[in-house]
N, C-alpha and C positions, 0 to 999 in steps of 0.2 A: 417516146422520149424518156430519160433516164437522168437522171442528178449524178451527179459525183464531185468527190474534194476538192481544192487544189491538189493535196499531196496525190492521190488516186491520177489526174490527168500528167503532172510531172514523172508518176511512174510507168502510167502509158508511155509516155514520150521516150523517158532515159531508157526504158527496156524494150525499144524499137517495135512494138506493137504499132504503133501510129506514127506514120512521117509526117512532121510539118511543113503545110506548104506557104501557108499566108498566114501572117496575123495582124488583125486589125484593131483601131480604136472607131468608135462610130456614134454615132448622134442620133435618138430615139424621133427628132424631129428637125434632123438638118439631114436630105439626103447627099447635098456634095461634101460633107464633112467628113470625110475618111481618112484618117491617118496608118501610115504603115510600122508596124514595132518592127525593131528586128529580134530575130529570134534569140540571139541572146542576150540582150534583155532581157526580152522574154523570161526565158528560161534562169534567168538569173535570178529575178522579181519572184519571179516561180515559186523556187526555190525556197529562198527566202519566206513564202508565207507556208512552206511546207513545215518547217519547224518553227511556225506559228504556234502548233501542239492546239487549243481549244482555242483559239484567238482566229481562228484558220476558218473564217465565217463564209468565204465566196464560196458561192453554189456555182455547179459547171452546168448547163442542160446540154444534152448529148443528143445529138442525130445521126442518123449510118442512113445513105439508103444504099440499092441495090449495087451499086458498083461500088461501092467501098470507098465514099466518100465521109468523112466526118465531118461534120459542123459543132462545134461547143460555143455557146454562149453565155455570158457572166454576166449582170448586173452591177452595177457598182455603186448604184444606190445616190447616186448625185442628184440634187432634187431641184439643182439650176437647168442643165443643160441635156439630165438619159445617158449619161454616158456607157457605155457598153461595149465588153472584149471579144469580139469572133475570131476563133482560133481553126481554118481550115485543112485537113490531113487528109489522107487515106492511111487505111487498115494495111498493116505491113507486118513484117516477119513471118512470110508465110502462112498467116493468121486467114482461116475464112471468116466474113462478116460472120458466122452464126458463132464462132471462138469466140472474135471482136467482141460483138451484144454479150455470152457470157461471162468473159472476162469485167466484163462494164459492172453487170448486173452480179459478178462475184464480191468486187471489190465494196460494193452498198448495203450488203449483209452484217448485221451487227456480229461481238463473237460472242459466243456461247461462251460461255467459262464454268467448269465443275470444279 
């Protein structure tokens, strides 16, 4: 499992690496409590915490498995109710899972600067 941005999962998305299939709101301790976002929302919200710049605090966890399914999960840190964002996709633009996993694992690399 792997971490990533917002900004990192929105550039997944807009550069067709990762199709969106579902996305969901969910309840750490309500299993029938699933809400449906739609994706542009989504992607709007997204967006928006992308030019958060350091304010840009949500952590993504990332899962691929073999068929080239994604799962990201967010936190949101609600301390009434768990709230929490599952964003389901497969790997796409011609990307194999092991591109996919590097690209994940490129984007969490600090940069060097000389």
């Amino acid at each position: 499992m792997d971490t990533i941005t917002s900004k990192q999962l929105y550039e997944l998305i807009t550069s067709g690496k990762m199709a969106v299939t579902l996305i969901t709101s969910r309840y750490f301790n309500m299993i029938d409590m699933v809400d449906i976002i739609e994706k542009e929302d989504f992607m709007t919200d997204l967006e928006k915490s992308t030019q958060a710049g350091r304010f840009d605090i949500i952590e993504w966890k990332c899962n691929v498995n073999t068929k080239g399914t994604v799962i990201l999960t967010a936190d949101l840190h609600d301390s009434n109710v768990g709230e929490y964002i599952e964003v389901l996709g497969v790997v796409s633009g011609g990307m194999s899972i092991e591109q996919f996993e590097e690209e994940v694992r490129n984007g969490m690399k600090p940069l060097v600067i000389c």
